[in-house]
N, C-alpha and C positions, 0 to 999 in steps of 0.2 A: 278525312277532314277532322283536325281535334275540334275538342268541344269550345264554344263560348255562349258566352253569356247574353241570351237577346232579349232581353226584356227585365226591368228595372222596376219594379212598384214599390211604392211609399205611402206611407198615409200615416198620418197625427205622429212623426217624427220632428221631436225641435218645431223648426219651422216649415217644416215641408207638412203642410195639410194634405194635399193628396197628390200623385205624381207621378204620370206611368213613362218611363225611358225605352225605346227601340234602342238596339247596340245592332251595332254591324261588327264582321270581324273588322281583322286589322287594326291599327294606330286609331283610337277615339280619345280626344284629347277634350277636357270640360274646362272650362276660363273662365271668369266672372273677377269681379273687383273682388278685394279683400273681402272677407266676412260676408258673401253674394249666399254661402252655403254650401260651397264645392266640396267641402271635405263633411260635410253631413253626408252626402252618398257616398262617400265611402265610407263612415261609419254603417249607413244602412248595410252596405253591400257586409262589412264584417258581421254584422248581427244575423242577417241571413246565413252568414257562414260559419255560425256557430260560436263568432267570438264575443267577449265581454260588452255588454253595453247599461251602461245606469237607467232603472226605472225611471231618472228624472230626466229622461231625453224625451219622456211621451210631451205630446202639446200639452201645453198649459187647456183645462175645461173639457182633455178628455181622461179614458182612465185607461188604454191602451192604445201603442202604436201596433204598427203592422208593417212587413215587406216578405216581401215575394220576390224570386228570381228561377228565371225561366232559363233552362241550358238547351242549348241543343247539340244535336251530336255526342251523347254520352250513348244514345240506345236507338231504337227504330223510331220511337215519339220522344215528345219533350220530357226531360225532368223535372219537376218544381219544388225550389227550397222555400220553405215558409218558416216564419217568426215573428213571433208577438212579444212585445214588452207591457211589462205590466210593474206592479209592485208588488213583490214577493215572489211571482215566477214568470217562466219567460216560456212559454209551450212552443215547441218546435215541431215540426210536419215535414215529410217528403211526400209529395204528390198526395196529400192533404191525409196522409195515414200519419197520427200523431207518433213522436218515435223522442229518445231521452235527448237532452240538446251535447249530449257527448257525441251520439252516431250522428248528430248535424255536423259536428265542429268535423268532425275524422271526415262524413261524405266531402263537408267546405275546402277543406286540406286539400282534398285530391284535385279540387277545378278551381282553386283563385289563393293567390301567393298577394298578398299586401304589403309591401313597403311604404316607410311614411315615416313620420316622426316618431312615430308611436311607439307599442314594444310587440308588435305582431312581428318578430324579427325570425321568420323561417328559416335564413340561412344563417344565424349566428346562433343554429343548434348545433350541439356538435355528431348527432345522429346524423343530421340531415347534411351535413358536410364532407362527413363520410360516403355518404349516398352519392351526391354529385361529386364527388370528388371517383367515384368508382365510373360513375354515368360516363362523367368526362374523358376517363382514361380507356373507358372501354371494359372494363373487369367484370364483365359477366361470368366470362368463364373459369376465371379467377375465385368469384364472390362465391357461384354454385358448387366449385370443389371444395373453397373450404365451410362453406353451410353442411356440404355432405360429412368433412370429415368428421366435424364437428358433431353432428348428428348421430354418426357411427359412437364418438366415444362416449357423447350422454347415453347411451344404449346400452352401452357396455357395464357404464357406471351405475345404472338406475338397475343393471341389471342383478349386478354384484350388491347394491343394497338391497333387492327384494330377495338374494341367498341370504344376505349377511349375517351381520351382530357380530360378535367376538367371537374369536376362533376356539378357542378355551371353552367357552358357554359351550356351542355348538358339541364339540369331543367332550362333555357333561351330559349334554345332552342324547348325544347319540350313545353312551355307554348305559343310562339310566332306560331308555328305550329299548337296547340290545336286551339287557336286563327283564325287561314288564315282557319285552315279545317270548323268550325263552320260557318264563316263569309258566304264562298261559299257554305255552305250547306245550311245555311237558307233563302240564296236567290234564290236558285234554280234558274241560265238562264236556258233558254231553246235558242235554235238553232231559227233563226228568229226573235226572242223577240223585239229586236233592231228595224226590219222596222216595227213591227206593233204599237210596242209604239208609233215612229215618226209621223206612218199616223193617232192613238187616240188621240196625244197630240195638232196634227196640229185643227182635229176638235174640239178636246174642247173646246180650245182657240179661236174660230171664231163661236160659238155654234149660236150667234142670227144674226150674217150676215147670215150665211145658212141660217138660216130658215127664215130671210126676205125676201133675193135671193128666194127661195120656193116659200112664198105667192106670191110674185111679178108676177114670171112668172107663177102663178098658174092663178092666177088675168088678166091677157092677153092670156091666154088663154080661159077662162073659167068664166070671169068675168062678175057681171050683166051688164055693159053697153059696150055694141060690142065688146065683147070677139072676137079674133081667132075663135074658134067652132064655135059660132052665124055665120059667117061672110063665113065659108066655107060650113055651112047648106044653106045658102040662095044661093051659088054658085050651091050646086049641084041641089036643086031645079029646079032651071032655065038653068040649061042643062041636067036633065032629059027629059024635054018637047021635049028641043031641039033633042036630041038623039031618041027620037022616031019617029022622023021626020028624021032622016039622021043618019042612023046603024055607021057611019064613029065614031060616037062622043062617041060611047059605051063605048070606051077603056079607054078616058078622064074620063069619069061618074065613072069607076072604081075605077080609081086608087083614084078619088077625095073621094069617095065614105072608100076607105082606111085612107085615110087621117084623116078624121073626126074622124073613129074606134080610130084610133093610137094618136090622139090630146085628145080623151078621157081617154084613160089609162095613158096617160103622165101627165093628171090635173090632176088624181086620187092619181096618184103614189107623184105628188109633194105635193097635199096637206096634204096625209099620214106622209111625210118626215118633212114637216113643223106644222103638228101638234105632231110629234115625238121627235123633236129635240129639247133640251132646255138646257141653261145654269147652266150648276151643278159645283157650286167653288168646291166642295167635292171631287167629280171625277178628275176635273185635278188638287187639289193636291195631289189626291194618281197617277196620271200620270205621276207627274213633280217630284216625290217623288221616284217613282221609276228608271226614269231616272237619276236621279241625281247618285244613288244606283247601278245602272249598270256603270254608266260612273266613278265610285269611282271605284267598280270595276276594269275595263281595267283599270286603271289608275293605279293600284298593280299590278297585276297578270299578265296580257297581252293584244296586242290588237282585239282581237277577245272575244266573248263569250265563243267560242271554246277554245280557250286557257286559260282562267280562269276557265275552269273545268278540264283541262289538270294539269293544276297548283293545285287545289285543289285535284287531282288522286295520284300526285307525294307528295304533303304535308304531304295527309292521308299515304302514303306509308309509307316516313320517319320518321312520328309520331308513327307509328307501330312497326317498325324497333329498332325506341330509346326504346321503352316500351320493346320490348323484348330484348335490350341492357341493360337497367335497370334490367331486372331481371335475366339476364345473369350473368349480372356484380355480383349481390350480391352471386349468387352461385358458383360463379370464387373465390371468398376470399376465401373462405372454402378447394375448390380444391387446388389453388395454394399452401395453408398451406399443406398441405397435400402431396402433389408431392414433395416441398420443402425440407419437414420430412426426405420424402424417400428416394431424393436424397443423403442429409445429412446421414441416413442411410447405404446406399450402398458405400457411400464413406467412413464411418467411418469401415466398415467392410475389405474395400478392400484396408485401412491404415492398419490393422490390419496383415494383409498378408505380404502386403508390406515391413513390419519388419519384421518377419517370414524369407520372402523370402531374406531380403536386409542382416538379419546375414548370414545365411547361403553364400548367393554371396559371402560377405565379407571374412569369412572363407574359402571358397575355390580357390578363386583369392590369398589370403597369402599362400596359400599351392603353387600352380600354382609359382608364382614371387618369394619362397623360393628355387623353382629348377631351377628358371633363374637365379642366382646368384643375387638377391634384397629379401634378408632375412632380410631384415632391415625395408623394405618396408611396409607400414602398407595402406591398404584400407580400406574403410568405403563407407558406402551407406546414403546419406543423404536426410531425408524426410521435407520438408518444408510445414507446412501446406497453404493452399489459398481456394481460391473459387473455390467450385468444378465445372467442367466439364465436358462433355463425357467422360475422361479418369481419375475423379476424383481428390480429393481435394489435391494432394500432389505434388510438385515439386521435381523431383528427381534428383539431384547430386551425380556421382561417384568421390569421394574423395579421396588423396593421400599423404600420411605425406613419403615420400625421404628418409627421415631420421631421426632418436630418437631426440625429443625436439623440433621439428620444427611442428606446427598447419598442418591440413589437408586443403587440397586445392584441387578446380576441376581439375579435370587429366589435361587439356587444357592451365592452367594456371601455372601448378610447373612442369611438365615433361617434356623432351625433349630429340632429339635425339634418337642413340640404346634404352636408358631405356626407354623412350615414346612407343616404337615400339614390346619392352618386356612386358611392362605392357598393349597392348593390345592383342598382342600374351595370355598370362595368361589371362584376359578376354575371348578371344575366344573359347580357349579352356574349358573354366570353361563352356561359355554358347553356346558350339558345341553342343547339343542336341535338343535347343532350338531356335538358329537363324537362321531364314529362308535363308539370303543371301547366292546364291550358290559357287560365288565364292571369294576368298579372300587372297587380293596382299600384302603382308612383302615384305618391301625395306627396305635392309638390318637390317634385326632383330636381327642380332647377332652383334650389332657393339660394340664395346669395352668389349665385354667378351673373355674368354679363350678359351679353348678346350673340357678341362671337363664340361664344362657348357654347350658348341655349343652341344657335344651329349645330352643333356639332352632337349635342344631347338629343336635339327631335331628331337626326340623321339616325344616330345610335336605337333611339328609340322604332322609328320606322323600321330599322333591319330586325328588331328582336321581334317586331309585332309580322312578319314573315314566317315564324313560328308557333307566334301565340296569337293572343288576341292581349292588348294593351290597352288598358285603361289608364292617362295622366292627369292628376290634376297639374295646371302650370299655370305661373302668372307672366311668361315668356311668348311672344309673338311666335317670335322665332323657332321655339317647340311646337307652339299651336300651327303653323303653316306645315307641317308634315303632317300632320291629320288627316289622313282615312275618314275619319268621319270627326268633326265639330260640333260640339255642345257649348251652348253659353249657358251659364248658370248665372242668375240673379233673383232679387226681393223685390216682390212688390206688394202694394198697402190694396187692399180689397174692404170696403167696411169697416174699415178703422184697423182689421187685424193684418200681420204681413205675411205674407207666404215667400215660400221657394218653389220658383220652378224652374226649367229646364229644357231649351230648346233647340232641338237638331235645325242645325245649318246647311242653307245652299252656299254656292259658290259664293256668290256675291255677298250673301249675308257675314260668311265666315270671312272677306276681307274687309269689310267693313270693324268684325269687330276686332280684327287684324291689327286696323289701324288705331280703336279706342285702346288696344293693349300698349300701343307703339306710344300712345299721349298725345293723339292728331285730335283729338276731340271732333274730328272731319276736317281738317286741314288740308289743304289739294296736295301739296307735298311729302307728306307721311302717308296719305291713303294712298297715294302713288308709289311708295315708297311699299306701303303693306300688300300691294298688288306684286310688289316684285320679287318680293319674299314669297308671298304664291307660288306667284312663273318658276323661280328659281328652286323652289321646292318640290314644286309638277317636273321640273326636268329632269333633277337632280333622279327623284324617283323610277321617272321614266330610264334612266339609264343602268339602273339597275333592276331593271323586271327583267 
């Protein structure tokens, strides 16, 4: 069961002080005299569904209006659209969670199409023309191939710009990189490198003071003429004697006794160091060469060794990355032709339809506006080639030539008025099998036509309302007798102030005001008359259930 619309609240709208509507599905047709307030609920119904409505519609003495609309069949419980007017904002709710009146108008979009005078004109978009014009023809499986291909080649292309930039840059790029990777790879730091060089470089450089300093102190110690050692031999000597004379001096003899030991391994060791050590120019300049080559180093890359190999990790990275951008790149040409083809392809296919489907529209919308008294009336489906899209290569305009000799023109731009509101009526009906929106507002549809024509528009009207749920305002007997369900709309004066209300009809009642539409004012002749347009309307329906 699609969704409608069952329930209607107003409050401090214009004239409508407060106002609650039951809707049944099917044909509901609302009638009232001129200016009774019939097209005030349809403005409410717009406001609740997100569309434009002036602060100065609230009642006069309050400071905001209100309307609510109850759907059912959207979900497992009811939906409720809510909207408040005010001055300077208009808060909007779904199911009383406040939400921006943009996700109103879009949720509004999906469950009520308004036609009318006005410029709520949903099919003289040309998105939305495209749409039913695909609905109509069937092109689903048309629309999703080329959504797909389409899809493939923005992939292709978003793909190619996250390799991108200039080919040129890139081969800059990639040769300055080969460059920094090689440079730190063939010097290999290592972790420390830095103090030990420092403390090779410091000895190079001073290679024959050490080992002067060596002999020197080698030479005082250990020297032919009254070395240290000499000089603490002849000490221990002469307090060995003494120590065996007086145990006290034992301790002394030791340690001097150490002394000597430890004065010997220290001339050993220096004169080793000093027969070791010698000045090599060759060594410190591969010292001072190397230095130099680390400090160029930090000097690029960063200051640590550490981070010049951090640097060189991330180089080799991005050098790797390009190379397989490079040979990504070359096999993207190929793809992209390709996906391209196919887009081109599915769109030339789903142009193909498009005509198919856009005469066929065309010939049945003249059939449709030859029973709303616009026999004259000529449509035309117009395909505009462009760059294709998800939704393929064609721009769709529904076209409308008024009258013999006068060019076609978007419906938005030559129609207006009841024939505005007739020619999307015959649209509706043409694409009742096919458009989703459940439910769907005629303000006054029948305006400047006759009587013979208004039955031909409630007939019209009653088959499109087999699909949806129709709401009409009409000032036509002869529409309002196909009515599903009847509402009279009228003013009345309450304490000096006027109100709008709105009341669902029985049988009787709705011929009754059958006959005030007919101009019987209660005339036995015209109420009889408004009875028979009843019958004739119950049969008519009855033959088509």
């Amino acid at each position: 069961m699609p969704a409608t619309l069952v329930e209607l609240q107003v409050k401090d709208l214009a004239l409508v002080s407060d106002l609650r509507l039951e809707l049944e599905p099917g044909l509901v047709v609302l009638t009232g005299e001129t200016g009774a307030g019939k097209s005030m609920l349809v403005d409410a119904l717009l406001a609740v569904t997100g569309g434009r409505v002036a602060s100065g519609m609230v009642r006069e003495g309050t400071e905001r209006a209100r309307v609510d609309a109850v759907f059912a069949g959207t979900r497992d419980d009811d939906l409720v659209l809510s909207r408040e007017i005010a001055s300077g904002r208009s808060p909007a709710r779904i199911d009383d969670r406040a939400i921006p009146v943009a996700l109103l108008a879009q949720t509004g979009a999906d469950l009520v199409a308004i036609h009318g005078q006005g410029d709520q004109l949903r099919l003289a978009r040309p998105s939305v023309q495209r749409d039913v014009l695909d609905a109509f023809g069937g092109h689903e499986s048309l629309r999703a191939g080329t959504a797909e291909a389409h899809a493939r080649l923005r992939a292709l292309r978003d793909e190619r710009a996250a390799l991108g930039g200039d080919p040129r840059e890139r081969e800059r790029r990639a040769e300055l990189l080969a460059h920094e990777v090689e440079e730190i790879r063939a010097a290999r730091p290592r972790d420390g490198e830095e103090r030990d060089l420092e403390s090779a470089l410091a000895i190079a450089r001073s290679a024959e003071r050490l080992r002067e300093a060596a002999r020197a102190a080698h030479e005082l110690l250990a020297g032919d003429r009254a070395g240290a050692r000499d000089r603490l031999a002849l000490a221990e000597r002469a307090l060995r004697d003494a120590a065996s004379l007086d145990p006290r001096l034992a301790a002394a003899l030791e340690r001097l006794s150490a002394q000597i030991a430890e004065s010997d391994d220290v001339a050993s060791e220096l004169r080793r160091y000093a027969e070791g050590i010698a000045a090599d120019p060759r060594r410190l300049a591969d010292l001072e060469a190397r230095s130099d080559l680390l400090h160029a180093l930090r000097r690029k890359y960063g200051e640590t060794l550490a981070d010049v190999r951090a640097y060189g990790e991330r180089a080799a990275a991005e050098l790797e990355r390009l190379r397989r951008a490079e040979t990504r790149l070359a096999a993207l040409d190929g793809e992209e032709r390709a996906a391209a083809a196919a887009l081109a392809k599915a769109a030339r296919a789903l142009h193909a339809a498009r005509e198919t489907a856009g005469a066929a529209l065309a010939s049945a919308v003249e059939g449709q506006l030859r029973s709303l008294a616009l026999e004259r009336c000529r449509f035309a489906v117009s395909l505009a080639e462009r760059e294709p899209d998800a939704g393929g290569g064609d721009e769709v305009r529904f076209l409308i030539a008024p009258n013999p000799g006068e060019p076609a023109k978007p419906i938005d731009e030559i129609a207006s008025g009841g024939e505005l509101s007739r020619i999307m009526l015959a649209l509706e009906v043409t694409l009742a099998r096919s458009d989703r929106t459940p439910v769907l507002v005629f303000d006054e549809v029948d305006a400047g036509i006759g009587g013979r024509v208004g039955e031909t528009v409630g007939r019209a009207l009653w088959s499109l309302a087999r699909h949806h749920q129709v709401l009409v305002v009409s000032h036509l007997a002869q529409v309002a007798a196909y009515a599903d369900q009847h509402v009279a709309v009228r003013k009345e004066v309450r304490k000096g102030r006027t109100h709008v209300v709105a009341e669902r009809l029985d049988a009787g009642a709705s011929v009754r005001e059958l006959a005030a539409m007919l101009g019987a004012g209660g005339a036995t002749s015209l109420a009889a008359g408004a009875k028979e347009l009843r019958a004739n309307a119950l049969a008519w329906k009855r033959s088509r259930a």
